[in-house]
Structures are given as structure tokens and as C-alpha cells.
N, C-alpha and C positions, 0 to 999 in steps of 0.2 A: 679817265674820261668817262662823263655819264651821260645819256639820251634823257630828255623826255619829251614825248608826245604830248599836245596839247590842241584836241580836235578844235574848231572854231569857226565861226559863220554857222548861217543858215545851213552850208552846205558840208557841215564836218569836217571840212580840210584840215587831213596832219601836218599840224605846225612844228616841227620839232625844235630842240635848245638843247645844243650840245656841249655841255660846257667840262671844265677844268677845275678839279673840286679844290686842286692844291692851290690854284693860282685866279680863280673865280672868272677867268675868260669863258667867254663864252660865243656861240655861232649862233644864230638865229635861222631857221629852214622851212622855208614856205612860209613867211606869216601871212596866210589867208582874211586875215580882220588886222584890225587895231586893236587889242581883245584886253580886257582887265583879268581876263585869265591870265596870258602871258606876263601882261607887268606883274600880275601878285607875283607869279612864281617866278620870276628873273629877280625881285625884290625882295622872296622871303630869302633868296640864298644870295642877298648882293651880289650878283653876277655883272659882271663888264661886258657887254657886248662889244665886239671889236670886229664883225662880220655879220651880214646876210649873204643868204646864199637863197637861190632861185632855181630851182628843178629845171620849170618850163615855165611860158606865160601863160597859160591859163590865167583868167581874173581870181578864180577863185584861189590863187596863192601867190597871189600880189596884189591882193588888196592895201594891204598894212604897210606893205613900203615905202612908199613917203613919209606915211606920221613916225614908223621906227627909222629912218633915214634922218629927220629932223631929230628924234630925241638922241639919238646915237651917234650926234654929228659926225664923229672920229672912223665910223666903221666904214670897211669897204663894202661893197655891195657887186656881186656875182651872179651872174645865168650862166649855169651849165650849158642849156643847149640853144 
């Protein structure tokens, strides 16, 4: 398994993409924006997103949940708290 951070928005919010390098699954965590950061990099490593997951509600890291909710029809989506 590998992490990466990928800050985003106006307000830097750690987005992170936790993915599976044998099997290209991947988690999505806080996406803060809809970001062309995130898709390049879920894209340069073809990653499957099959999860979001959600800290807390804060706006600033759930912003992107819908539009990655739509493009990742299949994944499930999660708030920890």
C-alpha cells in the first residue's frame, strides 16, 4: 500500500489516495476540490477508485464529493465521524 498527499483548494486541504500498487485499487480521503491534480495523479498510475472516505464535514474536504461520487459511480462513500 502507498499514501499520497495531494493539498487542494484555496484552503490546502490534505486530500489523500491510498492506493494498492499490485492491484491499482484505490481510496480517496478528503477530496477537498474536484482537482485536475487528483485525476492526473489517479490517472497517471490508473488507479480504480472503489472508496471515498470522509474525516469529518468540514466544506473544506467535501467539496469534490459529488463530482468524484459521479465519476466513480461503483465506490462506496464513508464519514468516519
Amino acid at each position: 500500500m502507498k499514501i499520497e498527499c495531494i493539498p487542494v483548494s484555496a484552503m490546502c486541504t490534505n486530500c489523500y489516495v491510498l492506493y494498492n500498487e499490485d492491484t491499482n485499487e484505490a481510496i480517496l480521503i478528503d477530496p477537498g476540490d474536484y482537482s485536475t491534480r487528483i485525476d492526473s495523479f489517479i490517472e497517471s498510475l490508473s488507479l480504480n477508485v472503489c472508496a471515498i472516505i470522509l474525516t469529518h464535514g468540514h466544506f473544506d474536504h467535501i467539496i469534490g464529493v459529488e463530482k468524484y461520487k459521479e465519476k466513480y459511480k461503483k465506490c462506496l462513500i464513508k464519514q468516519t465521524s
